[in-house]
N, C-alpha and C positions, 0 to 999 in steps of 0.2 A: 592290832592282833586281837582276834577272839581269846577273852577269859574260860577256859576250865574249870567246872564246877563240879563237885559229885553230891549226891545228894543219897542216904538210905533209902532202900524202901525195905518195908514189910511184906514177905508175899505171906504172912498171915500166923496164927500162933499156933504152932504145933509140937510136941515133942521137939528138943533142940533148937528150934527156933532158928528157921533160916534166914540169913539177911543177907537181900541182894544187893546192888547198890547202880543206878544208872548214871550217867553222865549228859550234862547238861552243858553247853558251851550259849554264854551270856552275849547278845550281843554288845559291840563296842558302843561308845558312845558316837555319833556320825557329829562331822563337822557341820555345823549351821552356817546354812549357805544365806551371801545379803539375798534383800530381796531387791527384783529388778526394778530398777529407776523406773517412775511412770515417766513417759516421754513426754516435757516442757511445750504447752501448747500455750500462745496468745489469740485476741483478737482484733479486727480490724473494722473498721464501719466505712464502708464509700458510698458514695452516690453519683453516680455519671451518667442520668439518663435512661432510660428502660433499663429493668435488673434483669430482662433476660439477656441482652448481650453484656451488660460486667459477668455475672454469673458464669455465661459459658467461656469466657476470657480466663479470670480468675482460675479455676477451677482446675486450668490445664498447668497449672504452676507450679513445678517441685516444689514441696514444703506445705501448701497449700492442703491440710486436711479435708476441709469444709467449706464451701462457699454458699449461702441460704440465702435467697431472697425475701426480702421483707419492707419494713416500713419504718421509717423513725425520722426525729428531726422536727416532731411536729407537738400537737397538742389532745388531739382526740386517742381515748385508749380505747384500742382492741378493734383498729377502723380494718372497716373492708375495702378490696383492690374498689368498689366502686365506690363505696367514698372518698378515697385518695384520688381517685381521676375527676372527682370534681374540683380539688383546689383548695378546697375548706378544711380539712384536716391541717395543713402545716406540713404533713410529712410527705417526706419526699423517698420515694423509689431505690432502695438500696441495697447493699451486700452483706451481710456479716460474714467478715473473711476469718477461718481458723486456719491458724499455720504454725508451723513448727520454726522458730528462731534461729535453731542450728541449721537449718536448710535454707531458711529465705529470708531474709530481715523486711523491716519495714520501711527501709527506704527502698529497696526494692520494687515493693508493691507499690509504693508512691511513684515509683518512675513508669510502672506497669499501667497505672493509674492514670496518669496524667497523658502515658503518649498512646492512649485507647480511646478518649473521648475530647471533646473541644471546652476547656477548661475557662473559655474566655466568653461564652456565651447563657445571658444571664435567663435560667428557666425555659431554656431550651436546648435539644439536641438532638439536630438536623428538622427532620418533619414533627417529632415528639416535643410539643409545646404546653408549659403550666408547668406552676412551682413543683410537682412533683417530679419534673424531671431536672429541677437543678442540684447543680455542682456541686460536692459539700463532702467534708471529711470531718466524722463525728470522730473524736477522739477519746481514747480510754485512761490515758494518762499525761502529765506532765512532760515527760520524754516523747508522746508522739507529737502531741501539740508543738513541742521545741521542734524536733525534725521537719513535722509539714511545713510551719511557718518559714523553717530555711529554705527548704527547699521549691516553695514557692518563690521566695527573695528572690534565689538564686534564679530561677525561670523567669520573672519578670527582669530580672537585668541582662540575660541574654535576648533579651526580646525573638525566644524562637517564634510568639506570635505578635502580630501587628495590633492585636488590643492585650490588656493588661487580665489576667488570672480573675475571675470573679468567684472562684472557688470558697466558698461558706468553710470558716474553721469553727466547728460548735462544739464543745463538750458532749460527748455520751449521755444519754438518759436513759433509753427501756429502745429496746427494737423487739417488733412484734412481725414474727415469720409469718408469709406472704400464704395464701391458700395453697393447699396442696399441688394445684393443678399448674401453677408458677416454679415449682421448685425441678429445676434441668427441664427446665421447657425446650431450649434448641434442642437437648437430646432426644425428646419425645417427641419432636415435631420439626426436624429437621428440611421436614420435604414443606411444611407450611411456606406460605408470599413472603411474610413478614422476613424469618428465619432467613430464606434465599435472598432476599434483595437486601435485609442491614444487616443480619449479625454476621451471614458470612462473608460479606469483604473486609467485617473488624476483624474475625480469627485470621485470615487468609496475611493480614498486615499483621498483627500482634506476631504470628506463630514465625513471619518473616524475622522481624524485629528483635525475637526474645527466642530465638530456636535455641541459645544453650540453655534458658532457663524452663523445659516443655517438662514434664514427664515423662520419664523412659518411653511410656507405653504411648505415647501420643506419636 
């Protein structure tokens, strides 16, 4: 409830001396409202081979904030896509995934991971041949390193493939994003060879595979 206040005034001095007097209603003190939780984002690092189709995979993932193509895994800093397609950097072709934990976890992405590219083939995938296209899950912490490791385990003893998992488990170091002209490539360039002949019979299988987990708008 508003306070009532009166306050004098003077409308000035003259013979008698008139006093008026106004009214002033204070406002109340307003309740302090929290402030809004920032929304709990991680990250993810993959490599499966050209980052423009994980990119355009990834991306479509509820939970999935961000998906940036870039580089890491390697030794040279601040390399260009065309020093990475020679082989000599170390790093290899990858994702940095930002995602939301209450929407997607990261075994998730791990299963999203694994059943989008061929996991058992070492520094290659399909016609994309050299260490920049191999397998590899840079990890951020102690708990994803425990998770891939199982869930590799587990993969290898279902033997869903006929060779064994060659998927690189490396610790995180520096990921350095891909040139601009890399970043939603399928989107940009959807009608490109490349775009028509691999990436889209991986979305056309993923989007099969993982239809509850698509974003609305997909």
């Amino acid at each position: 409830m508003k306070q009532k206040v009166t306050y004098p005034f003077f409308a000035g001095i003259v013979p008698g001396l008139v006093v008026f007097a106004f009214t002033l209603y204070a406002q109340p003190d307003l309740p302090i409202l929290p402030k809004p939780e920032t929304m709990k984002t991680e990250l993810a690092t993959f490599g499966g081979g050209c980052f423009w189709c994980t990119e355009a995979i990834f991306e479509r993932l509820e939970g999935v904030i961000a998906a940036t193509s870039g580089y890491s895994g390697g030794v040279t800093k601040n390399p260009t896509y065309k020093e990475v397609c020679t082989g000599r950097t170390g790093h290899a072709e990858v994702i940095q995934v930002e995602y939301n934990p209450d929407l997607i976890s990261y075994t998730d992405l791990l299963e999203v991971f694994f059943k989008t590219h061929d996991p058992t083939t070492k520094n290659r995938q399909g016609a994309d041949v050299g260490n920049q296209y191999r397998s590899i899950i840079l990890y951020h912490n102690a708990e994803q390193q425990a998770t891939a490791q199982q869930v590799m385990d587990a993969l290898n003893a279902e033997k869903i493939w006929n060779d064994l998992i060659v998927t690189e488990l490396e610790p995180f170091e520096v990921f350095y994003s891909a040139e601009a002209y890399h970043q939603e490539y399928y989107e940009n360039n959807a009608g490109q060879m490349y775009c028509q002949m691999v990436i889209n019979p991986k979305i056309e299988k993923f989007e099969k595979l993982f239809r509850t987990k698509l974003k609305k708008s997909q």
